[in-house]
CHARMM-style PDB file with segment names, atoms N, HN, CA, C and O in Angstrom:
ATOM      1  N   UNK     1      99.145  74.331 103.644  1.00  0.00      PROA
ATOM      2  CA  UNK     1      99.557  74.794 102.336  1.00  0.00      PROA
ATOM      3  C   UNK     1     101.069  74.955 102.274  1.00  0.00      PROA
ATOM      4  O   UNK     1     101.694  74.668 101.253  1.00  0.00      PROA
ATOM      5  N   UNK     2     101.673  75.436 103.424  1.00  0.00      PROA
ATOM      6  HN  UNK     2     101.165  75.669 104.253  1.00  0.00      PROA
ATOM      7  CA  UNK     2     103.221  75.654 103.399  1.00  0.00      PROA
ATOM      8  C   UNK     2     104.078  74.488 103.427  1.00  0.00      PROA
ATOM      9  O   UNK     2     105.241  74.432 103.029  1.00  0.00      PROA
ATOM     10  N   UNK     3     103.184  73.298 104.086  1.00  0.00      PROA
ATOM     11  HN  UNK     3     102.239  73.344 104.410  1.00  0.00      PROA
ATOM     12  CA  UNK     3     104.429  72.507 103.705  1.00  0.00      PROA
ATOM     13  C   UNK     3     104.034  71.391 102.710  1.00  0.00      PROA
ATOM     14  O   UNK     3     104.536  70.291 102.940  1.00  0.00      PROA
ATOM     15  N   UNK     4     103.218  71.499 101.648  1.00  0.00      PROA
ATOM     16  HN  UNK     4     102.811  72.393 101.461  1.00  0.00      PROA
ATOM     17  CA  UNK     4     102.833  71.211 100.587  1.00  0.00      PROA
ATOM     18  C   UNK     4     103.274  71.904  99.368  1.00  0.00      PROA
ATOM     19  O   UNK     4     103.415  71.385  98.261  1.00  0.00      PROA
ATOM     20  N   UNK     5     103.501  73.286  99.730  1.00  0.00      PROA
ATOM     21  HN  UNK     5     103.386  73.708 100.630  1.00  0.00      PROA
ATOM     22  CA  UNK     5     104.560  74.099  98.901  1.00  0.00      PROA
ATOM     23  C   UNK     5     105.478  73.891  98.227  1.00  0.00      PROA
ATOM     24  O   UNK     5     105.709  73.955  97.019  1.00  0.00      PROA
ATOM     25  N   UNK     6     106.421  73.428  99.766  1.00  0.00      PROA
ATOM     26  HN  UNK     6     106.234  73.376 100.747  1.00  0.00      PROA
ATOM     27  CA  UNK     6     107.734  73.767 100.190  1.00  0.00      PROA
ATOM     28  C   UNK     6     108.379  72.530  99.439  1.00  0.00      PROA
ATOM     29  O   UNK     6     109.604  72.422  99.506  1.00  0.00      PROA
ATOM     30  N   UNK     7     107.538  71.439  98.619  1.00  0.00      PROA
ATOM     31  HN  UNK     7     106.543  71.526  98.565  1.00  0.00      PROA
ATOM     32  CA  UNK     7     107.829  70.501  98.120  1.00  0.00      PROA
ATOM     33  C   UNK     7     107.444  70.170  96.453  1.00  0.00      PROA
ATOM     34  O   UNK     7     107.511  69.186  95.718  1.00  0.00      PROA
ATOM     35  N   UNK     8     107.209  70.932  96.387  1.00  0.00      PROA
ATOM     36  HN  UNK     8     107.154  71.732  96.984  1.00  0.00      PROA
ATOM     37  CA  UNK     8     106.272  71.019  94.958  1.00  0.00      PROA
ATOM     38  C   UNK     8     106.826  71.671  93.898  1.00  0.00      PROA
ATOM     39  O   UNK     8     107.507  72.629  94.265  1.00  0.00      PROA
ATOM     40  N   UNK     9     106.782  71.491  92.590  1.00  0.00      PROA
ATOM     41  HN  UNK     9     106.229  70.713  92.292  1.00  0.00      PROA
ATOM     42  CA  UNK     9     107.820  71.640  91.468  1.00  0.00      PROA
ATOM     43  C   UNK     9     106.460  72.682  90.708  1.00  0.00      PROA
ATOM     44  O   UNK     9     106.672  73.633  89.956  1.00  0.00      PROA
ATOM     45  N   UNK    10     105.927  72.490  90.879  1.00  0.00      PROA
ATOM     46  HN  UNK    10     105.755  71.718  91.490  1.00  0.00      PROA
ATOM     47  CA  UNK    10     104.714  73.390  90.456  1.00  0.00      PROA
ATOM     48  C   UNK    10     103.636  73.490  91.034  1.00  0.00      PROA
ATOM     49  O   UNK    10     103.271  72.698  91.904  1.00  0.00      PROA
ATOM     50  N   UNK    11     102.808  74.717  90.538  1.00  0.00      PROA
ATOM     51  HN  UNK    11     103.105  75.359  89.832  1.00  0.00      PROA
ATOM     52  CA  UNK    11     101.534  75.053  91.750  1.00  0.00      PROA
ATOM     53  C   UNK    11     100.155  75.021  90.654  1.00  0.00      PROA
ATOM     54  O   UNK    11     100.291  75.244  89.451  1.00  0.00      PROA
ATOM     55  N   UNK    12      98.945  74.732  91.241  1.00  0.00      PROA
ATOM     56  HN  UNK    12      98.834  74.551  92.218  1.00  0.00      PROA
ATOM     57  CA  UNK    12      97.506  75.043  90.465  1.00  0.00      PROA
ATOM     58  C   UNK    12      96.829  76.325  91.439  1.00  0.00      PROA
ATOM     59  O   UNK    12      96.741  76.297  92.666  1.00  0.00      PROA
ATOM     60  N   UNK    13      96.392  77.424  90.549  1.00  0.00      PROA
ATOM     61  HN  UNK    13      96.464  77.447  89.552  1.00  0.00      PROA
ATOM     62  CA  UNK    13      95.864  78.616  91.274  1.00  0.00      PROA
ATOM     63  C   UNK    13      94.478  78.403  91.193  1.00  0.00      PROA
ATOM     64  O   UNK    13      94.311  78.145  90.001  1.00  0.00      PROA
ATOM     65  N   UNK    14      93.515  78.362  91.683  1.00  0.00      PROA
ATOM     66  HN  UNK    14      93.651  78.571  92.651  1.00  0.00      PROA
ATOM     67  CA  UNK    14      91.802  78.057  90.650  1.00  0.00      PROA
ATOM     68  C   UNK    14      91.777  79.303  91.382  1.00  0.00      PROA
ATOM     69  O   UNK    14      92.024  79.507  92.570  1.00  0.00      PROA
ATOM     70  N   UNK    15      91.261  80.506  89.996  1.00  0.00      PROA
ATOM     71  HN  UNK    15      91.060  80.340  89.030  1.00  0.00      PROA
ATOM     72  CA  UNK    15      90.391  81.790  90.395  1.00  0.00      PROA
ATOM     73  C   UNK    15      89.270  82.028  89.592  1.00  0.00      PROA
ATOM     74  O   UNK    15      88.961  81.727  88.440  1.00  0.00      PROA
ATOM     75  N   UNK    16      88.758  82.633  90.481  1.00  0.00      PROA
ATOM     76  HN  UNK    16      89.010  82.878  91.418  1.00  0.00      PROA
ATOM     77  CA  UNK    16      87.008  82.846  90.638  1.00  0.00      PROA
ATOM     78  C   UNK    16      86.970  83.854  89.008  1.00  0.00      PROA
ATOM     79  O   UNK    16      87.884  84.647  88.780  1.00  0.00      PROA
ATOM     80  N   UNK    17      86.158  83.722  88.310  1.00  0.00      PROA
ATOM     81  HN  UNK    17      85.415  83.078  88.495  1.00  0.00      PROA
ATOM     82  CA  UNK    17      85.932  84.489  87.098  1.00  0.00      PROA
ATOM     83  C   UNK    17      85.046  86.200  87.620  1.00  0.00      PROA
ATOM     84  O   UNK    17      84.955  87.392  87.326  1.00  0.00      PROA
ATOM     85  N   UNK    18      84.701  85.424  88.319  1.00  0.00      PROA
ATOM     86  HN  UNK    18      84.775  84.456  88.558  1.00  0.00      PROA
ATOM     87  CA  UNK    18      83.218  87.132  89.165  1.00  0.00      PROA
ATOM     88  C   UNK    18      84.387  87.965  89.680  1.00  0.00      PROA
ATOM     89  O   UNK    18      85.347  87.944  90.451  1.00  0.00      PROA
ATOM     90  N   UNK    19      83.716  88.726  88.771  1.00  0.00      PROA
ATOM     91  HN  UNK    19      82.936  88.742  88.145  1.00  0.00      PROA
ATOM     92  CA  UNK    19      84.586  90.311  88.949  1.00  0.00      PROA
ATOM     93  C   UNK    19      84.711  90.710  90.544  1.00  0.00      PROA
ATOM     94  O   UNK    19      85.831  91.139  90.823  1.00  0.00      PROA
ATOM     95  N   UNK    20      83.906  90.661  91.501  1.00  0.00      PROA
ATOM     96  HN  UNK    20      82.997  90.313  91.274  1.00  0.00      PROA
ATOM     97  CA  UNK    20      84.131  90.777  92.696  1.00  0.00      PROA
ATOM     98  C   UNK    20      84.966  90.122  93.427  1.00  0.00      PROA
ATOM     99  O   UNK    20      85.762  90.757  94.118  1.00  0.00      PROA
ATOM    100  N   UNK    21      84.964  88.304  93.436  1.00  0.00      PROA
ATOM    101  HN  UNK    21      84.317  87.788  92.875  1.00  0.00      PROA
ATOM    102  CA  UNK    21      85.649  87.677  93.608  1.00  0.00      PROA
ATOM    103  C   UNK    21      86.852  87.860  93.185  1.00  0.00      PROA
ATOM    104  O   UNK    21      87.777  88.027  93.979  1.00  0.00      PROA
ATOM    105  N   UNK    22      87.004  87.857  92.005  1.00  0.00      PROA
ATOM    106  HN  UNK    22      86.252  87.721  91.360  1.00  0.00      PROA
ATOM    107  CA  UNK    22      88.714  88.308  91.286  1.00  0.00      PROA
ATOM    108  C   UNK    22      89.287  89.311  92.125  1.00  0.00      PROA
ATOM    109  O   UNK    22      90.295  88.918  92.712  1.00  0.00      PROA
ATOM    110  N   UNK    23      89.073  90.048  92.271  1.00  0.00      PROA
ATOM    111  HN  UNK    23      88.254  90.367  91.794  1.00  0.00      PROA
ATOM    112  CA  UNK    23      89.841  91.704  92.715  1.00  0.00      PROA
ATOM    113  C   UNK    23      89.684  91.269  94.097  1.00  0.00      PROA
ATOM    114  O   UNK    23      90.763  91.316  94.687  1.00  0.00      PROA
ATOM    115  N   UNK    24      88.751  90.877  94.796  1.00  0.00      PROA
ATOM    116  HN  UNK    24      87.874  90.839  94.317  1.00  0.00      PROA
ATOM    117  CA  UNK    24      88.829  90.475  96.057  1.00  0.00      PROA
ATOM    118  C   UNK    24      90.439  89.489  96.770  1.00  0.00      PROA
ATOM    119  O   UNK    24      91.134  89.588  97.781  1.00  0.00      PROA
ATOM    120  N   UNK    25      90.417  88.602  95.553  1.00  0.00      PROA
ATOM    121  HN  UNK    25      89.852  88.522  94.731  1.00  0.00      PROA
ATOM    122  CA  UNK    25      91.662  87.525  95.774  1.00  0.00      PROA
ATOM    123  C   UNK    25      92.884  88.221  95.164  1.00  0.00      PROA
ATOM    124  O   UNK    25      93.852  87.466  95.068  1.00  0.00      PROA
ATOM    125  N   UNK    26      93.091  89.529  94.708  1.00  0.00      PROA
ATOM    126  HN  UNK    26      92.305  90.142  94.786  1.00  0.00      PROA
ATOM    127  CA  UNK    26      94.225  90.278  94.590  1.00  0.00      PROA
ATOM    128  C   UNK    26      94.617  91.374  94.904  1.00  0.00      PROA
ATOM    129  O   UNK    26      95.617  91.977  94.513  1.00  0.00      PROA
ATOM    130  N   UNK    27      93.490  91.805  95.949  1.00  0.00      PROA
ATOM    131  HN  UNK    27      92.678  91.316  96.267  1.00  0.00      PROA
ATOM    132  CA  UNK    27      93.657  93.234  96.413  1.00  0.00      PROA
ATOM    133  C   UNK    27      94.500  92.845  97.894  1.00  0.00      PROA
ATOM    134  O   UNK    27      94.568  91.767  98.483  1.00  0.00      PROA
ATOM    135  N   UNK    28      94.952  93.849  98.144  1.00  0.00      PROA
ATOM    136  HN  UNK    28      94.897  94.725  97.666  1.00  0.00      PROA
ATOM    137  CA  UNK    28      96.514  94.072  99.053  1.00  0.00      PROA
ATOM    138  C   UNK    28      96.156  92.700 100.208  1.00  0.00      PROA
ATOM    139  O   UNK    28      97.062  91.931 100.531  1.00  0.00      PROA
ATOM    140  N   UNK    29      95.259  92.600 100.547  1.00  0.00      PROA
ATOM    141  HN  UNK    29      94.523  93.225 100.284  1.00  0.00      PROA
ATOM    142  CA  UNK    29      95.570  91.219 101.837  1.00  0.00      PROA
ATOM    143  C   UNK    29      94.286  90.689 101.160  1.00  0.00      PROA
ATOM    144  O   UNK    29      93.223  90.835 101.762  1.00  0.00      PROA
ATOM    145  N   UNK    30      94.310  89.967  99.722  1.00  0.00      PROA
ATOM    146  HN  UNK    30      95.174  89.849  99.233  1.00  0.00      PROA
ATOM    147  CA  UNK    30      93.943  88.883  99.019  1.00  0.00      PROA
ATOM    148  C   UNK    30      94.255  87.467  99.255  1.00  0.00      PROA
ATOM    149  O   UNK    30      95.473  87.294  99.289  1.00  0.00      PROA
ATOM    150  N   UNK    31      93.452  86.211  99.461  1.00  0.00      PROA
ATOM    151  HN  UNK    31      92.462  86.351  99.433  1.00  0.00      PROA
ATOM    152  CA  UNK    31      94.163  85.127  99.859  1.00  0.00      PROA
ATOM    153  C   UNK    31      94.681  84.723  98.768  1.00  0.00      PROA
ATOM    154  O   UNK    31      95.539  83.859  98.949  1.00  0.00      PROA
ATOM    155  N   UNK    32      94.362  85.220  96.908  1.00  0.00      PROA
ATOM    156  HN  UNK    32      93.665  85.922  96.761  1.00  0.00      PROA
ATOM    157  CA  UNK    32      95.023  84.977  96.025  1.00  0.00      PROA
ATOM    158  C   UNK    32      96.511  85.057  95.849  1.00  0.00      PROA
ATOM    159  O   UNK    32      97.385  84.264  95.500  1.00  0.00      PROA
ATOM    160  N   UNK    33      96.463  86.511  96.283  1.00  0.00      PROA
ATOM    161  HN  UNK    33      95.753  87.155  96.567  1.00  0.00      PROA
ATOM    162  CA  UNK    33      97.845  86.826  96.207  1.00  0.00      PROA
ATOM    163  C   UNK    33      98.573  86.798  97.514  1.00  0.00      PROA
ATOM    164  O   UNK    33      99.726  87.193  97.343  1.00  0.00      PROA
ATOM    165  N   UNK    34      98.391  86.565  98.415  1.00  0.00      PROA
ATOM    166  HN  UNK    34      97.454  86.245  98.553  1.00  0.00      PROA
ATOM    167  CA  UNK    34      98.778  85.852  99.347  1.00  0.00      PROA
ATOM    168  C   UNK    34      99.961  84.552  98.947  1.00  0.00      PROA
ATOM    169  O   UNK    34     101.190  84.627  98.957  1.00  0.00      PROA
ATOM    170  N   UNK    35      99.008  83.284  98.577  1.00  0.00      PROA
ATOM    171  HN  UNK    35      98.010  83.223  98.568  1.00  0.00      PROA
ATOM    172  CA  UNK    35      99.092  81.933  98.006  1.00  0.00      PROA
ATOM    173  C   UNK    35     100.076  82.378  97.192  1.00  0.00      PROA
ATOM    174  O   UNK    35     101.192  81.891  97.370  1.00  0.00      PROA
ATOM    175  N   UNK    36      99.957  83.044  96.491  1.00  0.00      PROA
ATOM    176  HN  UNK    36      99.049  83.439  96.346  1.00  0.00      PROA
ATOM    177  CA  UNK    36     101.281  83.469  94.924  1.00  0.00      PROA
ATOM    178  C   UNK    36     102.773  83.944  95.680  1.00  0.00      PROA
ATOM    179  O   UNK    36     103.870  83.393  95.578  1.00  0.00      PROA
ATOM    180  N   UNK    37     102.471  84.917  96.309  1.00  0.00      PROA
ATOM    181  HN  UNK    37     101.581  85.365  96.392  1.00  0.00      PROA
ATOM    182  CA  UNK    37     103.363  85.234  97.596  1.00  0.00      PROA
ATOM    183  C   UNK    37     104.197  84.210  97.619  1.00  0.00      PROA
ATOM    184  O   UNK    37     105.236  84.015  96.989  1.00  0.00      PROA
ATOM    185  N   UNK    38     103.489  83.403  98.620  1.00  0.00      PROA
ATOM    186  HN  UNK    38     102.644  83.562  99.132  1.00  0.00      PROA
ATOM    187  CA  UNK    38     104.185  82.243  99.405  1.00  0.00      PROA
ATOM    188  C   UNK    38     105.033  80.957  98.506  1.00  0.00      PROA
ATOM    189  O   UNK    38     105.934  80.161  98.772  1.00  0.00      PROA
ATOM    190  N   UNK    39     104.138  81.285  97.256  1.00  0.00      PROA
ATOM    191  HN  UNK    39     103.406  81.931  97.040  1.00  0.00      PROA
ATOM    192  CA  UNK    39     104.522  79.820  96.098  1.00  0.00      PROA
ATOM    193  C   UNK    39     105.563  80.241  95.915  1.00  0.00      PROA
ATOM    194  O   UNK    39     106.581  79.556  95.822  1.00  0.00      PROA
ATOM    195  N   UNK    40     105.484  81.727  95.809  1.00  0.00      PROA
ATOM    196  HN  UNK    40     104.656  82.284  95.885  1.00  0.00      PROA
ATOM    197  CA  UNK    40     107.142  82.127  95.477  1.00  0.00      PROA
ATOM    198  C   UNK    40     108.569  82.191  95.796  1.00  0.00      PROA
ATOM    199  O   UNK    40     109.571  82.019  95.102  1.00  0.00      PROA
ATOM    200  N   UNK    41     108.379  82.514  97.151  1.00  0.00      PROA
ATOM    201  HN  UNK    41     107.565  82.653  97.714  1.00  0.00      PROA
ATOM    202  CA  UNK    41     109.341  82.493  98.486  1.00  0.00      PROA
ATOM    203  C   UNK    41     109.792  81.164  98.465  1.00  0.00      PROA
ATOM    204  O   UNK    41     110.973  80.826  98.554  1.00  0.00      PROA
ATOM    205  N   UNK    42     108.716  80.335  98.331  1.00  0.00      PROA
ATOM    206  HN  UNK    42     107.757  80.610  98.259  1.00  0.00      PROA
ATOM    207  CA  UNK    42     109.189  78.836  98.422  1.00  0.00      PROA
ATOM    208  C   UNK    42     109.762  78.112  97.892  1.00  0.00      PROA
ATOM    209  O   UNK    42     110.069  76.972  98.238  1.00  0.00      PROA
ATOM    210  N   UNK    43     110.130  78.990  96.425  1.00  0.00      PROA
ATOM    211  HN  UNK    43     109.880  79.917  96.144  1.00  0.00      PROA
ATOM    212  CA  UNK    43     110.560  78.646  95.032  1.00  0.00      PROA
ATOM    213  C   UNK    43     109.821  77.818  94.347  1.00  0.00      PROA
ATOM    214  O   UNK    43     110.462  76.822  94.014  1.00  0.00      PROA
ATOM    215  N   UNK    44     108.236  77.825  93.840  1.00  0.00      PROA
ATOM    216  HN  UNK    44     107.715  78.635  94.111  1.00  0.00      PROA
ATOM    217  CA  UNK    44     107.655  77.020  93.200  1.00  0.00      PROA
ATOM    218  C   UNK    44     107.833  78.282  91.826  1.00  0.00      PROA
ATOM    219  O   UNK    44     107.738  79.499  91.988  1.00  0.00      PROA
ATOM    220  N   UNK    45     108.095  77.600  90.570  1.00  0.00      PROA
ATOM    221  HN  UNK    45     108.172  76.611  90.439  1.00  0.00      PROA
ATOM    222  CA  UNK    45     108.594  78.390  89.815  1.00  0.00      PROA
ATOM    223  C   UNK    45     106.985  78.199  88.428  1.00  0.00      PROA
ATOM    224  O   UNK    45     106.313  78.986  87.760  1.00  0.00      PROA
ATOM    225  N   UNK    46     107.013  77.408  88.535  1.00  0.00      PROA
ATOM    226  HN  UNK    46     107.558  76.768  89.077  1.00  0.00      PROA
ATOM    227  CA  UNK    46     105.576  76.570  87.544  1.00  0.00      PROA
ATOM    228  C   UNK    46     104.377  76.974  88.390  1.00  0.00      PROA
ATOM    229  O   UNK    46     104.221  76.928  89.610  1.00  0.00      PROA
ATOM    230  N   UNK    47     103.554  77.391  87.387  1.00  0.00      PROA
ATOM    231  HN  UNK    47     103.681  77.428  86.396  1.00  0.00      PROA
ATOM    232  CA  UNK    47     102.469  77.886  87.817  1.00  0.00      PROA
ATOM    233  C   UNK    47     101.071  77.605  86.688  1.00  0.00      PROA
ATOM    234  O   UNK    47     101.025  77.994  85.521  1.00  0.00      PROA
ATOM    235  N   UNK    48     100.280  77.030  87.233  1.00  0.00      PROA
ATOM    236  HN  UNK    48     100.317  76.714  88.181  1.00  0.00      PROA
ATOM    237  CA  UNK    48      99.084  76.537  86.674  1.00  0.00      PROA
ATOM    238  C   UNK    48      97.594  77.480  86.488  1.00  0.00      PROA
ATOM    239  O   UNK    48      96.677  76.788  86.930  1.00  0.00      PROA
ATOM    240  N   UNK    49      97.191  78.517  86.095  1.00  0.00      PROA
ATOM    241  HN  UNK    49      97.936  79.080  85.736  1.00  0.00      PROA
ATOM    242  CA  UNK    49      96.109  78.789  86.526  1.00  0.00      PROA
ATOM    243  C   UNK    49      94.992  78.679  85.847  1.00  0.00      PROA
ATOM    244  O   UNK    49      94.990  78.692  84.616  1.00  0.00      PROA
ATOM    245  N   UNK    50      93.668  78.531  86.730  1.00  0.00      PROA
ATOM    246  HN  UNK    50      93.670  78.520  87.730  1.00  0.00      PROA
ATOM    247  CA  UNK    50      92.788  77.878  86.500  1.00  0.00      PROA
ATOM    248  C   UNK    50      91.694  78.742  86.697  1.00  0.00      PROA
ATOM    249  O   UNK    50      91.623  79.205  87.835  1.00  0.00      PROA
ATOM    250  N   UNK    51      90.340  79.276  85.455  1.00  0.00      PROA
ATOM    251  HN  UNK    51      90.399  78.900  84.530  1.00  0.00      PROA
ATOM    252  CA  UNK    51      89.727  80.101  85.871  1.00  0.00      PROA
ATOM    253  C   UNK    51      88.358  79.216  85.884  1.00  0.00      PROA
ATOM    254  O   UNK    51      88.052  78.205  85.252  1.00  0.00      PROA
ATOM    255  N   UNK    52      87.674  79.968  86.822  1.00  0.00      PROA
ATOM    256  HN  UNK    52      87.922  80.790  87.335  1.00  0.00      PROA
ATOM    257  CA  UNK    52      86.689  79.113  87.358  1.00  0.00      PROA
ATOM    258  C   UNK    52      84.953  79.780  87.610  1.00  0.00      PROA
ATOM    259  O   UNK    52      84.743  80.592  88.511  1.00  0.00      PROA
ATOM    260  N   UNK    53      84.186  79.447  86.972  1.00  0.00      PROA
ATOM    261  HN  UNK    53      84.357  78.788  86.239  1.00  0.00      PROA
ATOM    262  CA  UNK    53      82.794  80.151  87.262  1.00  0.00      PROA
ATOM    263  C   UNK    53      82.949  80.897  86.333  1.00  0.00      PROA
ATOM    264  O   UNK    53      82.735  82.059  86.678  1.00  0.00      PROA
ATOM    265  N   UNK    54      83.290  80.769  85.051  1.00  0.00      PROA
ATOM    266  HN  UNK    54      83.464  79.825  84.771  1.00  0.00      PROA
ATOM    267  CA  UNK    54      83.202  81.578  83.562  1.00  0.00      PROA
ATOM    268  C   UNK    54      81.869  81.693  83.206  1.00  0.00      PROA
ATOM    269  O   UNK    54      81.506  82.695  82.591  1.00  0.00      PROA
ATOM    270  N   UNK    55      80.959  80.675  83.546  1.00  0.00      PROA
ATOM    271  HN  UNK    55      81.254  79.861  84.046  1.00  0.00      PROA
ATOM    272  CA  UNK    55      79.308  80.475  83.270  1.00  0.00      PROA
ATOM    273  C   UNK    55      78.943  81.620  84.283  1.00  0.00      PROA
ATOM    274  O   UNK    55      77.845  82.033  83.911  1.00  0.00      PROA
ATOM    275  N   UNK    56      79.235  82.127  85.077  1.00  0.00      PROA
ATOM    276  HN  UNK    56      80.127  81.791  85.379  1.00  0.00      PROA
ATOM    277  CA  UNK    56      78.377  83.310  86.232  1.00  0.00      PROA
ATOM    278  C   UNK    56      78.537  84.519  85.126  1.00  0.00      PROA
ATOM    279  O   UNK    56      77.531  85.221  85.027  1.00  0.00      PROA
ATOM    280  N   UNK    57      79.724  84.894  84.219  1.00  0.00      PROA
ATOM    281  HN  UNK    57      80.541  84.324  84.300  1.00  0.00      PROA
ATOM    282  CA  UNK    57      80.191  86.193  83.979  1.00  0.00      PROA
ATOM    283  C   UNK    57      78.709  86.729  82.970  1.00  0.00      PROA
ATOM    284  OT1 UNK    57      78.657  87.869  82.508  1.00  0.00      PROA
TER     285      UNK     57
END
């Protein structure tokens, strides 16, 4: 992922719509926010997100 980043003018996020899942991928050591973290540091400034499993809610 980092050095796919480290090259990229913009990023796609796909997150989970299930309330468990969601908060799971943004709570303090989330791999969501993790990924956002890192897009950032890296300077990916464009950001795509994508919600996903809207049919489960």
């Amino acid at each position: 992922m980092i050095t796919g980043a480290s090259q990229a003018h913009a990023a796609l996020l796909v997150i989970s719509a299930i309330m468990e899942e969601f908060t799971l991928g943004f709570s303090a050591s989330g791999q969501a926010r993790e990924h956002l973290v890192l897009t950032h540091h890296l300077g990916v400034r464009e950001l795509v997100i994508a919600v996903n499993k809207l049919d489960e809610c």
